[in-house]
N, C-alpha and C positions, 0 to 999 in steps of 0.2 A: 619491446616487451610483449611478450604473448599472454592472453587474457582469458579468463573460460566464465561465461555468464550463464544463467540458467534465469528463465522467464526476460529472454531478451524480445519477446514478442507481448510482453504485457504495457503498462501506461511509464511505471516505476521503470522497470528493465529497459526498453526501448530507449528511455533517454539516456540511462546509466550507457548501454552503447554508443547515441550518441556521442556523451563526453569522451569516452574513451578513444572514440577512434579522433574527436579533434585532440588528442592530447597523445596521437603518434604511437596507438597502441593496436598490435594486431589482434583482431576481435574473433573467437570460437564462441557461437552460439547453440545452447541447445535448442530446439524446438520437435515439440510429438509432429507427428508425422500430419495429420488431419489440423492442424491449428491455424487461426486466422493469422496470416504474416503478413498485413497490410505494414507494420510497423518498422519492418524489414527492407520493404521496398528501397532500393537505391543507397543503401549502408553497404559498403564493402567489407563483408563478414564473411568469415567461412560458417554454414550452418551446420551444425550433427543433428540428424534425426533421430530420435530417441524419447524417453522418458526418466521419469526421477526410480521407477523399479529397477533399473538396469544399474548396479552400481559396477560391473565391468566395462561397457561402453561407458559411463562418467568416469572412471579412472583411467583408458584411453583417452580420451577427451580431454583430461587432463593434465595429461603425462608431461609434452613439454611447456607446461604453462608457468610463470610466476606466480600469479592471484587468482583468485576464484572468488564470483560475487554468486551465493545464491540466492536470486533474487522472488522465484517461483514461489505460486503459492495460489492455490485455491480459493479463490474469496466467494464465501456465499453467505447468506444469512437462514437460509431456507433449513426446517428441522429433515426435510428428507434426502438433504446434502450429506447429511452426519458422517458416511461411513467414506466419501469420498474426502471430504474435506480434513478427516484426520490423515488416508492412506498417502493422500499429495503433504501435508503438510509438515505433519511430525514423521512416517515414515520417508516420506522423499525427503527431509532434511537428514534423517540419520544414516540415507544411504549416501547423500550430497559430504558427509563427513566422512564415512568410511572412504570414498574414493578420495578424497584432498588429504588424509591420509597416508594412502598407498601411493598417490602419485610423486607426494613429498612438493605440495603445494606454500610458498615460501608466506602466503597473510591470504586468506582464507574469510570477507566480507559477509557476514551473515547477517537477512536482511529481516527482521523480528519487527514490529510495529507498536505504536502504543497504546493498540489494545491489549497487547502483553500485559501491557504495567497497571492496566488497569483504569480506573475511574476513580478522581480525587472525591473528597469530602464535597459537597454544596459551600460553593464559597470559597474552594483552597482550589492551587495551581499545583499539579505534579511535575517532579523533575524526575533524576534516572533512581533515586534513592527509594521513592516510593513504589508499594508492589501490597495489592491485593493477591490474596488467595484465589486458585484457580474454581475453587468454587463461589467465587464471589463474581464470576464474568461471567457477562451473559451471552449468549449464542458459545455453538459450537466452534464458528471461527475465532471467536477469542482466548478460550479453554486449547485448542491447537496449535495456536501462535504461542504461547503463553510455555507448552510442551516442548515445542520446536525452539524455542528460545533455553531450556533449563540442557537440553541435548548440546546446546554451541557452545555454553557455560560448561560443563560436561567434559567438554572437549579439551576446552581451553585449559584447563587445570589436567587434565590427562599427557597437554603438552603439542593441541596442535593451534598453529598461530591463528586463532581464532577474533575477529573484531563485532561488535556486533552494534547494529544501527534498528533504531526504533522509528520510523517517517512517521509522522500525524498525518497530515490530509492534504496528501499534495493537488494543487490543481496548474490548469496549463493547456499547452496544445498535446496534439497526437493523442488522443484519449477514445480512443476509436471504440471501443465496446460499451458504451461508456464505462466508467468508474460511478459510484454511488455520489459523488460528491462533482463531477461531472454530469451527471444526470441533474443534478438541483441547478446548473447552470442552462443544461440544455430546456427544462421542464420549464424555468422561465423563460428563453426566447419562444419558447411554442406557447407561452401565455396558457401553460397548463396545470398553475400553481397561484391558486386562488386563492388561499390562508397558508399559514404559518405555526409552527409549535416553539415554544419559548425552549430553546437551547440552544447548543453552541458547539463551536470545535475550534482545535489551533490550523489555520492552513498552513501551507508554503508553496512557494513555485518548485515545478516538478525539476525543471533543473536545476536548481538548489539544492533539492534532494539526491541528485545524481553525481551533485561535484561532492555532497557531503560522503555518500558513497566511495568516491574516490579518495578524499583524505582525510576517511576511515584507516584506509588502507594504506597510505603513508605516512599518518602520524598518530592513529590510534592504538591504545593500549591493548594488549592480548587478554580477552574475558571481562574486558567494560562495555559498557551499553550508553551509547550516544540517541538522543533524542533529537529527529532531525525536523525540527519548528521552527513557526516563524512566529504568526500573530495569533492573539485568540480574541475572536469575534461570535456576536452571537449570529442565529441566523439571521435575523431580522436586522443588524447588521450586512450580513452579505446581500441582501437582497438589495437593500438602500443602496450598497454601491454598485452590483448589477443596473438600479434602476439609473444611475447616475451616470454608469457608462454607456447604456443603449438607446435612453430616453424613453423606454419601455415605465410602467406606473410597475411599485412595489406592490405585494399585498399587504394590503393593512386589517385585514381578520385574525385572530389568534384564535388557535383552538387551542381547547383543553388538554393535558396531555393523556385524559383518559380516552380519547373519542381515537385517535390511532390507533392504540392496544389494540381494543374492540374491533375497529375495522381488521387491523391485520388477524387477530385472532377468526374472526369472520371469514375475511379473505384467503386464507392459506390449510386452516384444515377445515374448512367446508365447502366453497364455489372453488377453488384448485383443485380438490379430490374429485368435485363432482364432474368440472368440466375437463380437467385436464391439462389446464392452460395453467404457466404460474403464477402465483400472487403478485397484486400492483403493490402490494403493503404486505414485506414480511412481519410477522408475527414481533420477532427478536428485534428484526431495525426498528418499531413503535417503540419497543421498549429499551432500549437505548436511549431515541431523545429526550425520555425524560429528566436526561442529566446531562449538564455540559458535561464538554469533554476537552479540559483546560491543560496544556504543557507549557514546560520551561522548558527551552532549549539551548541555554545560556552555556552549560560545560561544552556542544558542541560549535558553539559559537566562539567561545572562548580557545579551546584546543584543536579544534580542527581547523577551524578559521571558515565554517559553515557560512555560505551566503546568507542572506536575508531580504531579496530582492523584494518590492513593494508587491503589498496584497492584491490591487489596485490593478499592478502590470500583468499580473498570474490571470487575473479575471478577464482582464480585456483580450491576452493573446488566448485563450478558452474560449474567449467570443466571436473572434475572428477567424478560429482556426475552427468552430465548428460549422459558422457560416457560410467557408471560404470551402468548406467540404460535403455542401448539402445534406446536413443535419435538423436544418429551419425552412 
């Protein structure tokens, strides 16, 4: 089977390649011409250079392909991302549709997140059923995601076999840019996370995420949205068992949740404008933790037969693959 992936050089993508090629599939990846392909290294892929504007080069690309995973996507939290992070997101998903379209793409993976879905109640867990108003998410990349997700829905009722996967917060090896939630692993082995804010999120291991990926695509429904979770823990949870794997001490300070705001508000449109340099504390990621961020991922567990490999192992191979990569 021939495969066409888009953001095969991201944390998500990269493993989604991965799986596929141990599962005897010939791999077409997209990647921009200038992109860091560390993650590439020694994958027998064939690569296309390009981007998510070209939707005549993606429908080449995709001509003789079975599936298409698009897994690309802009992640930033920063307010002077804005116009980027819509044009890679919901425009690059609407051209990623028009070529799987015309190519006559046979299941069509669309890789949406659960900041689509939103942010439950204080106290309640979200499944695929629930969904805040796009004026109810905060940052730019969630109001995007959230756009780029109602486009595959869009699609799929138009009539193209569209699936679509929501990952919480994957963690793992190969995280090479870091990811945000990679960074809170890296920031504790450098002992550069001194307090804590009361919140939470579901993780998963990144390969978990990548076989759910895959059967998305062989066993999910056209125009459903699968939630690809494991556990929900708070932070201070993760840290305890960061500290339990490395014999590194937890923090045991709690800040406020008002004192990040501030700083990020601080940090992002005052010392970034002035100096130039970007913010350690975006504005929107402050205001995010002030709420867990709780999922059920019981239907893809149930119906795809989604892994659920321990929290425990995602954190340790995190550990050693960043160590074992001169990260600490």
């Amino acid at each position: 089977m021939k495969v066409f992936v888009t953001g095969g050089t991201g944390f998500v993508g990269a493993s989604v390649l991965r799986e596929l090629l141990a599962g005897g599939a010939e791999v077409r990846a997209l990647a921009r011409r200038n992109s860091d392909r560390r993650n590439l290294e020694g994958l027998n892929i064939e690569v296309v250079e390009g981007d998510l504007d070209d939707v005549a080069l993606l429908t080449r690309a995709m001509a003789d392909c079975e599936w298409a995973f698009h897994v690309a996507a802009h992640y930033s939290l920063l307010r002077r991302d804005r116009d980027a992070i819509y044009r890679a997101n919901v425009e690059g998903t609407r051209h990623v549709l028009q070529a799987a379209r015309a190519a006559g793409i046979k299941r069509l993976v669309h890789t949406s997140s659960v900041a689509a879905i939103g942010v439950p109640p204080e106290g309640e867990v979200a499944d695929e059923t629930f969904q805040t108003t796009v004026g109810e998410l905060v940052s730019d990349y969630k109001k995007s995601k959230f756009l780029a997700e109602q486009l595959a829905r869009d699609a799929a009722r138009e009539g193209l076999p569209v699936v679509i996967v929501n990952p919480s917060t994957p963690i793992g090896p190969y995280d090479v840019k870091p990811t945000p939630t990679g960074d809170i692993v890296l920031r504790f082995l450098q002992r550069r996370m001194p307090a804590y804010v009361d919140t939470g999120m579901n993780l998963i291991h990144v390969r978990d995420v990548a076989i759910g990926h895959i059967r998305a695509a062989e066993k999910g429904r056209v125009g459903e949205r699968y939630i690809l979770g494991h556990r929900n823990m708070t932070l201070k949870e993760i840290l305890d068992t960061l500290a339990a794997i490395t014999g590194l001490p937890a923090p045991t300070r709690r800040l406020p949740h008002w004192l990040p705001v501030v700083v990020g508000a601080v940090d992002e449109f005052f010392l970034s404008r002035l100096t130039g340099k970007p913010p350690t504390v975006a504005f929107d990621s402050a205001r995010m933790a002030a709420h867990p961020m709780y999922y059920d991922a019981t239907r893809a567990v149930t119906y795809l037969g989604l892994p659920q490999t321990p929290i425990e192992t995602a954190l340790q191979e995190a550990v050693t693959w960043f160590r074992d990569h001169g990260y600490v």
